[in-house]
C-alpha positions, -999 to 999 in steps of 0.1 A, spaced: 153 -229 153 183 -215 177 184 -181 187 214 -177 170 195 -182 139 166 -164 147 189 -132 156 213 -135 122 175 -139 103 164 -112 122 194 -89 111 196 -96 77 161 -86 71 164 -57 90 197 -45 71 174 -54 34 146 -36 45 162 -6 58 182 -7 24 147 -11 6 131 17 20 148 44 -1 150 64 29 190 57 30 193 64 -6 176 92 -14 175 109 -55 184 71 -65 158 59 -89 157 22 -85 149 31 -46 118 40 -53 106 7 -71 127 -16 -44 111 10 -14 73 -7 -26 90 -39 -13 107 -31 17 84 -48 42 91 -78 23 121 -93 40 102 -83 73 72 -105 63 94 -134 51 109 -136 88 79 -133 100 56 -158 86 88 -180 77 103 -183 110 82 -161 141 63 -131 144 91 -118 169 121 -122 143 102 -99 124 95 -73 150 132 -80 158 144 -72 126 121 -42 120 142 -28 152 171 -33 131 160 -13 103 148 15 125 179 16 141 198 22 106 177 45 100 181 66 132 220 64 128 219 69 92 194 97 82 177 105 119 148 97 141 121 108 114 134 78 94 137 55 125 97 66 135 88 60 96 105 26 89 88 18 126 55 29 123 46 20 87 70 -8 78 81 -26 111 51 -27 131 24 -38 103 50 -66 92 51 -79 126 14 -74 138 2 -91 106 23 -120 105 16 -122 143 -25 -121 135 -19 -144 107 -4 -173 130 -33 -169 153 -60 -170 130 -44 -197 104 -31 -221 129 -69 -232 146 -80 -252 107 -115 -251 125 -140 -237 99 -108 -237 72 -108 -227 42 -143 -213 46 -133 -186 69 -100 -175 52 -119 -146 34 -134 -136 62 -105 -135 80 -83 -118 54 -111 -95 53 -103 -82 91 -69 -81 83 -76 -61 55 -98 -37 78 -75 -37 109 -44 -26 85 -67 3 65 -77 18 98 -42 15 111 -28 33 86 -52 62 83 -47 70 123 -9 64 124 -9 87 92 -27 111 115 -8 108 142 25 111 127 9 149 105 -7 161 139 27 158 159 47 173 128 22 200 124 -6 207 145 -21 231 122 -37 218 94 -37 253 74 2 255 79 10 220 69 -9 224 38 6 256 31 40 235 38 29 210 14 17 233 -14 55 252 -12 69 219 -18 45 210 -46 58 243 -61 90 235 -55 88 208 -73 73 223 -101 97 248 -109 128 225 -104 115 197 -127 113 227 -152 73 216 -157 64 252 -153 87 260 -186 66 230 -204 35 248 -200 45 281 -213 6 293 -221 -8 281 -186 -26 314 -166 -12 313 -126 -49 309 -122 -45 272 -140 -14 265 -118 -30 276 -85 -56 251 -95 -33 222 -103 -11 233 -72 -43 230 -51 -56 194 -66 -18 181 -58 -16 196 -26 -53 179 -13 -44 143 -28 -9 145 -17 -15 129 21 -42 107 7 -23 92 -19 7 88 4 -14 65 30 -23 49 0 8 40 -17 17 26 19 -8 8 25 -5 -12 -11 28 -15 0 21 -34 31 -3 -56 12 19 -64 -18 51 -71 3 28 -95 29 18 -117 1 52 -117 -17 67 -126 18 38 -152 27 45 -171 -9 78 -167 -8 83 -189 33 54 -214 20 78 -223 -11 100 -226 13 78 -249 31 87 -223 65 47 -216 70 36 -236 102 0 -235 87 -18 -242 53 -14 -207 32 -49 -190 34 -70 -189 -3 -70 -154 -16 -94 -163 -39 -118 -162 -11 -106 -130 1 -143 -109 14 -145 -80 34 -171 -81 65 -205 -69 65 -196 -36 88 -171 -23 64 -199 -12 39 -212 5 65 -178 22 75 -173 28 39 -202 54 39 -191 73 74 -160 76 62 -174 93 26 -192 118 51 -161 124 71 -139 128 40 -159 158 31 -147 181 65 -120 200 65 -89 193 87 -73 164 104 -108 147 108 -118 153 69 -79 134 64 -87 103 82 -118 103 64 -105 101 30 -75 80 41 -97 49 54 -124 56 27 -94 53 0 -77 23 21 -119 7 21 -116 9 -20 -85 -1 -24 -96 -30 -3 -128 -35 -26 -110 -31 -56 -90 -65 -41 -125 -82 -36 -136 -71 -69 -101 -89 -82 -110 -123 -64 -147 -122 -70 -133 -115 -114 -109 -146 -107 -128 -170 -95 -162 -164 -120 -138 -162 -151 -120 -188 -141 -86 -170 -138 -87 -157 -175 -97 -119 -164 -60 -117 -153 -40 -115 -189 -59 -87 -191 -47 -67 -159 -10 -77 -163 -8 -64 -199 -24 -28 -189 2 -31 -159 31 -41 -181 22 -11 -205 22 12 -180 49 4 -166 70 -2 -193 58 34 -213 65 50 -181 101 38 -180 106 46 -220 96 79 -216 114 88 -184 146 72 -205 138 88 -239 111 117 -235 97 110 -270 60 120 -263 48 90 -282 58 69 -245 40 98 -230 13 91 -249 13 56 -243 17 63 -207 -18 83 -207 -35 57 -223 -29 30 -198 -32 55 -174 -67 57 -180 -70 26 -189 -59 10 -154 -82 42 -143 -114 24 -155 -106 -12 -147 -98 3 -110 -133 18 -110 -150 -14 -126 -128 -38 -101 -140 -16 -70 -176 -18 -84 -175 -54 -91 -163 -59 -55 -189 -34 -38 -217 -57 -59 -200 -93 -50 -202 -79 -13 -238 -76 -17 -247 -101 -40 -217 -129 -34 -210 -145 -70 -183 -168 -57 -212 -186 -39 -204 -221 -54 -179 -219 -70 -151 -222 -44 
């Protein structure tokens, strides 16, 4: 590889991801679905040619951003898209490349990876709310005005004609505690999904310098059920602490409900998936038919696989807590 190469790799997956990221595009529908893979051209540098064409080509897409939109965008495409992709893909090659122990410690190892990444995301989330707002009252009070906002302009507040303000200050509340929550989440699944698209996508390209690690035998470590209850205490203060507390404890399910998913695959022997990617074609599908029609029979649909995908994430994040106890792939693999 020359560093000619490595540069023009390096810039081209900067340019994609800063397109990705939606935050150059902003009210354009199809930005949001393309923003859940942004990383992805990162991670494809990354694990396909170095760790340092990624982190050169997430300076790329930071740059755009700063000359494009400002340094908010620049900090946000740096802090939850560029340095992830390039920490990961570096931790990757230094775990992957010693075959000592292989495959046997690949879930294990995903497992810290998994960890590492939840807990970075919960205190850069932090971070990056303290230094907007130091007050924690004012930026929910900031957050609730935009909730509103919202609201009135997506003319929901004229669809529910016989709601009391008592009823909306409710629902405004509920939105406005799960908004920074959910957020961290939805980045976090975003750093996950794009680092395996980008890791399959270099090994068919036979660009991996090491054997891909088996997901199947993806496992948490034994310290993170232990996290997992501190963090359910935390989540219950108020304030910045109570945030981090419900970010990592959300990024700690997420991360069972992933366990749970291998654990399912590897005792049913792979069958357990028709299953998820119908519910996950429904929902998506009913979401985009009603968005393009309104007919409330996609609305309808929509809530049913909504709770639907609801109980199979609750049953996959049990399944996981009990195969991290118990171990069923013991065997099997």
């Amino acid at each position: 590889m020359t560093m000619a190469h490595a540069i023009l790799v390096a810039v081209i997956s900067g340019i994609a991801t800063a397109l990705m990221s939606g935050l150059l595009t902003p009210g354009v529908a199809p930005a949001v679905f393309l923003s859940l893979l942004a990383p992805t051209p990162l991670f494809i540098a990354g694990f396909g040619w170095h760790p340092l064409v990624a982190a050169l080509g997430g300076l790329v897409a930071a740059l755009i951003g700063n000359f494009v939109i400002g340094p908010p965008a620049a900090l946000m495409i740096a802090g939850m898209i560029a340095l992830p992709a390039y920490a990961l893909t570096a931790l990757s090659d230094r775990l992957f490349s010693d075959y000592a122990g292989r495959p046997d410690k690949d879930g294990l190892d995903l497992g810290r990876l998994a960890v590492t990444l939840v807990l970075y995301i919960g205190i850069a989330g932090v971070m990056a709310t303290l230094i907007f707002e130091p007050d924690y009252a004012q930026l929910e009070a900031r957050i609730r005005r935009a909730v509103e906002m919202v609201f009135v302009a997506s003319g929901l507040d004229k669809a529910m004609p016989n709601a009391s303000k008592d009823d909306l200050a409710r629902i405004f509340a509920l939105m406005t505690n799960i908004m920074l929550p959910v957020s961290a989440l939805i980045s976090l699944v975003t750093v996950v999904v794009s680092g395996t698209l980008g890791l399959q996508i270099a090994d068919r390209a036979k660009r991996v310098p090491y054997a891909r690690p088996d997901f199947r035998r993806f496992r948490l470590p034994g310290g993170s059920l232990i996290l997992f209850g501190i963090t359910l205490a935390v989540a219950s203060r108020a304030g910045y602490v109570g945030l981090l507390g419900e970010i990592v404890a959300l990024g700690l399910a997420f991360a069972y409900m992933l366990q749970g998913c291998a654990a399912l695959t590897v005792v049913t022997n792979k069958k357990s998936n028709k299953v998820f990617l119908t519910v996950i074609v429904l929902l998506l599908a009913s979401m985009a038919l009603f968005f393009a029609t309104g007919q409330l029979l996609f609305i309808a649909l929509f809530m049913l696989a909504n709770f639907t995908a609801t109980v199979m994430v609750l049953i996959l994040i049990s399944i996981g807590l009990a195969d991290h106890l118990m171990n069923f792939r013991r065997g099997r693999l």
